[in-house]
N, C-alpha and C positions, 0 to 999 in steps of 0.2 A: 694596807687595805687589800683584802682578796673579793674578788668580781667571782662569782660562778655565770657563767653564759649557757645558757639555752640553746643550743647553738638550733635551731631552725624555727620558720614560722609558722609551722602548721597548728591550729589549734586544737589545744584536749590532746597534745602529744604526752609519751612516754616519757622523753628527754626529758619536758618539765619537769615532771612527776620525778626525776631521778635527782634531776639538780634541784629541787626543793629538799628530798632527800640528804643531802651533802650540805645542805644550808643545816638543817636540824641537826646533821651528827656535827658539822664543825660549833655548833651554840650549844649541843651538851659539852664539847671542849672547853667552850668559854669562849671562842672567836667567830667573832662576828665576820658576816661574809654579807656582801649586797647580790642579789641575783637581778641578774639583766638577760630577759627573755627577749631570742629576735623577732618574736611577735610585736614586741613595742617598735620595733623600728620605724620610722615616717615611711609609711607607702608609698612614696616617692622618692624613697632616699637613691636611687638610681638617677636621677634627674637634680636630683638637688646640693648631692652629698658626694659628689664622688668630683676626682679631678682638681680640689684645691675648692673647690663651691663649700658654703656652711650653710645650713638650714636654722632656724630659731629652734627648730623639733629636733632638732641634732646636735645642739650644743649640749645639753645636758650630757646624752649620753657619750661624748668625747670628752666632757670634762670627767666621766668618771671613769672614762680608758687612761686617761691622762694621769690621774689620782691613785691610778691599781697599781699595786705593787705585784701581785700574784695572780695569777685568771685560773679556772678552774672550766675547762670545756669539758660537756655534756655535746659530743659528738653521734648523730644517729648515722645510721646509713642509708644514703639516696642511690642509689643506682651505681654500686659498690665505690663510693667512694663517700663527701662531706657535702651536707648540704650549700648548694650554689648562695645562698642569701649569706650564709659564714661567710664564703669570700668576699660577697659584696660589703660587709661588714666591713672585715679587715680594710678592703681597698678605700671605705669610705673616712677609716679613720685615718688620722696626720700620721703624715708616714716622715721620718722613721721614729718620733719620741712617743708615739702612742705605747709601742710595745718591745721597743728597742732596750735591752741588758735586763729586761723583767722575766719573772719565773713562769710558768704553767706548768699546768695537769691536764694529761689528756684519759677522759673515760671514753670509749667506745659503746653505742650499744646500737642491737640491732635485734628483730622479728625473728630472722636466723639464729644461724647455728655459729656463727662466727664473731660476731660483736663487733659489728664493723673492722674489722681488724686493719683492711684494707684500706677504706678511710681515713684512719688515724693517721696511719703510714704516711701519706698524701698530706694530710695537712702537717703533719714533722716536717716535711719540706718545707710548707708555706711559713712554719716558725722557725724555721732555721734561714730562711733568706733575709726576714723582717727581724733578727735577731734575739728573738723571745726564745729565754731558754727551759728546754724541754725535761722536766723531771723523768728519769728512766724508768720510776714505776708507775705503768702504765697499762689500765686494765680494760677487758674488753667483756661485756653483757651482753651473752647470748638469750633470744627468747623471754628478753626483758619483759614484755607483755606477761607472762605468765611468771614471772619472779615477782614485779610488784603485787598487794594485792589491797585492797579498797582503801588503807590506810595511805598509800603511798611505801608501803615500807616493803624491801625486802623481806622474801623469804623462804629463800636458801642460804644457808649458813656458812658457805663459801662465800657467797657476796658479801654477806655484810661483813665477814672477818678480812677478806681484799679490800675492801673500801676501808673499814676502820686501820689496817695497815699502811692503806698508800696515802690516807688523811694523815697521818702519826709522823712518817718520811716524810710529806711533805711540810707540815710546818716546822719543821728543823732547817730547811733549808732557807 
């Protein structure tokens, strides 16, 4: 099973827009992918979910951390690094079988010129301590706001040809 994550909770964000994106090109593959945006998260999940605590509103979406075979992060960039609520995420899921000897994809993107590049970097570390391993092809969307456009779709022709190659790499693995 591959999860694409949203990775932040702002609404009417970009990231959505990108990991919906990657939902569409992995189902003209033929593979099915669930997206879990961290807007769903329990507005409380700080109080309720973190520390070994489980919430009724948090079970669900631990049993489908639990169930993921491959995650697919939609990484923006908050203040050059990974949105704070991604970590609280992580922290809130059961550590270590949530994401321990499983795969990931990391895309970056950002407003900038860089595509979070820096963030990404940062959160490699956070899947390298919690043992989620990191596919090497890893891309970064610069000025995503102005590459999507009403459809949701790229377009620049270098994006969608990285994304359709680092989709292609990654489910062989």
């Amino acid at each position: 099973m591959i999860t694409i994550v949203a990775s932040t909770n702002r609404p009417g964000s970009s990231t959505l827009k990108v990991a919906r994106y990657y939902q569409r090109k992995l189902a003209e593959k033929g593979v099915e992918a669930t997206l879990l945006s961290l807007i769903d998260l329990p507005h409380d999940v700080i109080k309720t979910d973190m520390y070994g605590a489980r919430s009724e509103a948090f079970k669900p979406i631990q049993k489908l951390v639990t169930d993921t075979e491959k995650f697919i992060f939609i990484i923006p960039e908050y203040n050059g690094s990974f949105p704070g609520v991604l970590k609280v995420f992580i922290d809130a899921c059961d550590f270590p079988q949530s994401f321990y000897d499983k795969k990931a994809l990391l895309v970056g993107v950002s407003s900038g010129k860089y595509g979070n590049i820096r963030g990404v970097e940062h959160f490699t570390g956070v899947c390298n301590y919690i043992n989620l391993h990191v596919h090497p092809n890893r891309i970064h969307i610069p000025a995503v706001h102005k590459d999507l456009d009403a459809e949701g779709n790229f377009t620049q022709p270098d994006t969608t040809r990285f994304v359709d190659e680092q989709l292609e790499r990654f489910l062989k693995v």
